[in-house]
N, C-alpha and C positions, 0 to 999 in steps of 0.2 A: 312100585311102577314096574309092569313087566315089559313094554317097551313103547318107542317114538316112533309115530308116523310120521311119514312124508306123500304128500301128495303128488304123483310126476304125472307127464302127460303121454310119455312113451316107458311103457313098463319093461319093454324088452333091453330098450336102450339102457334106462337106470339101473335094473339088474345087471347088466354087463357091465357098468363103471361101476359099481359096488363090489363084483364078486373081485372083478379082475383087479381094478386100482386099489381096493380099500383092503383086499382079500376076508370080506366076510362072505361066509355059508350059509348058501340055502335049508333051512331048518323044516319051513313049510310051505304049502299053497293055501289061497283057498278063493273061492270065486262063489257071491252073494247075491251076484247078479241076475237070480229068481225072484229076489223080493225086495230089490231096486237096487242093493250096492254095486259092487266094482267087483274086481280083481284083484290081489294082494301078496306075496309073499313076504313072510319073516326070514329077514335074516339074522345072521348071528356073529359076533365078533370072534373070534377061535381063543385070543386070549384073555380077555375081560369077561365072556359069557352074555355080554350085553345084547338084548336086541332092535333093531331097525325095521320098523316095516311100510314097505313100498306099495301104495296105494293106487289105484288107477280107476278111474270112473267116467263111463261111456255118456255121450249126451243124454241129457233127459234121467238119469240116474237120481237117489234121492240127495245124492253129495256133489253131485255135478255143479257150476255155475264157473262164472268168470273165473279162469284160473289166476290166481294172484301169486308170484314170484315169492315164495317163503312160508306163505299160509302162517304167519307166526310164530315160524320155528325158524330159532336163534341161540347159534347156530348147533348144527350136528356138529358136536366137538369127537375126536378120535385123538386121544393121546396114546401116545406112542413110548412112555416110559422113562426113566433118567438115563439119555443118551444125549450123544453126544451133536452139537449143532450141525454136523456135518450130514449125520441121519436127516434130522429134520427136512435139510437141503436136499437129498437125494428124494425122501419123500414125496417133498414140492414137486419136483421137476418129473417124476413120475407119475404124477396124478395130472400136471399139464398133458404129456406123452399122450395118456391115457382120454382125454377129452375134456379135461376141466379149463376151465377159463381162471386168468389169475385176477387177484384182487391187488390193491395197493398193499396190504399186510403184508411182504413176501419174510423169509428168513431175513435177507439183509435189513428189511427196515425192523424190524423187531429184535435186533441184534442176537438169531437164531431161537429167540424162546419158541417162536408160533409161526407159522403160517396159516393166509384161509385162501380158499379156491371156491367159485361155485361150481357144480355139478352140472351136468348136460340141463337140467331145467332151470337155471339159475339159485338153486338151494344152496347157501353158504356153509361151507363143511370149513372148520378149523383143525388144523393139524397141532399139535403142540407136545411141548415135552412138562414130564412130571417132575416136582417139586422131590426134591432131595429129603432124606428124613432132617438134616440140620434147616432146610427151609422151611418145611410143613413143623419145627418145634419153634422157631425163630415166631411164627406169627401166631400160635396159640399161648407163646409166654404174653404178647402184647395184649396187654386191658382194653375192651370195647370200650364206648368211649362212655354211653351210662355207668360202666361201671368204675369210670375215673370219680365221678362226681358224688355218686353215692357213697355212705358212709357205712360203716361197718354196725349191726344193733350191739346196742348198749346194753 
């Protein structure tokens, strides 16, 4: 996969809570809107390398229609690595600052693992933190559950 689209309705606006809340970089432009698409930059996460790209399409466009809150993306996840809940929180509360609307998930109710926020277009972005190497080995010692019941060949 080289990266996830999101569909916004104001691209200057989304680009500015991306670059500045989430701090990913501008990578590229590109604008298709000679042979009916939109307008679009990729961005880029500075430490994962991941990309994001923000979508925009003018009426009558061949992507254009009723805009739907999520377009089935669930959600934009950004982890933020094995740190400490306090990070998490600071996080949060900067991406509110920043224009996001909060959700019921906050740190407190998830006892610091995650938080989610939507984005100025309502797109659910999840913050959270990364599994420990003693937690990412705790769950791949546990048996899937096919393979509780199968038996070993004879």
């Amino acid at each position: 996969m080289e990266q996830v689209g999101l569909r916004v309705r104001n691209l200057e606006r989304s680009l500015d809570f991306y670059t500045r809340a989430l701090g990913l970089r501008v990578r590229e432009r590109g604008d298709t809107r000679s042979w009916g698409g939109g307008l679009w930059v990729r961005l880029e996460d500075p430490r994962s390398h991941r990309n994001l790209e923000l979508h925009w399409y003018r009426r009558g466009s061949l992507f254009s229609g009723p805009f739907a809150v999520g377009c089935g993306v669930d959600p934009a996840d950004f982890t933020i690595g094995v740190t400490p809940a306090s990070t998490r929180e600071r996080t949060y509360r900067r991406l509110l600052r920043m224009g996001a609307r909060p959700t019921k998930y906050t740190p407190a109710v998830t006892g610091g693992w995650m938080a989610s926020v939507l984005d100025p277009d309502g797109i659910w972005i999840t913050i959270g933190r990364q599994r420990t190497v003693a937690e990412r080995a705790s769950v791949l010692e546990e048996p899937v559950p096919s393979q509780r019941t199968r038996r070993a060949p004879s």
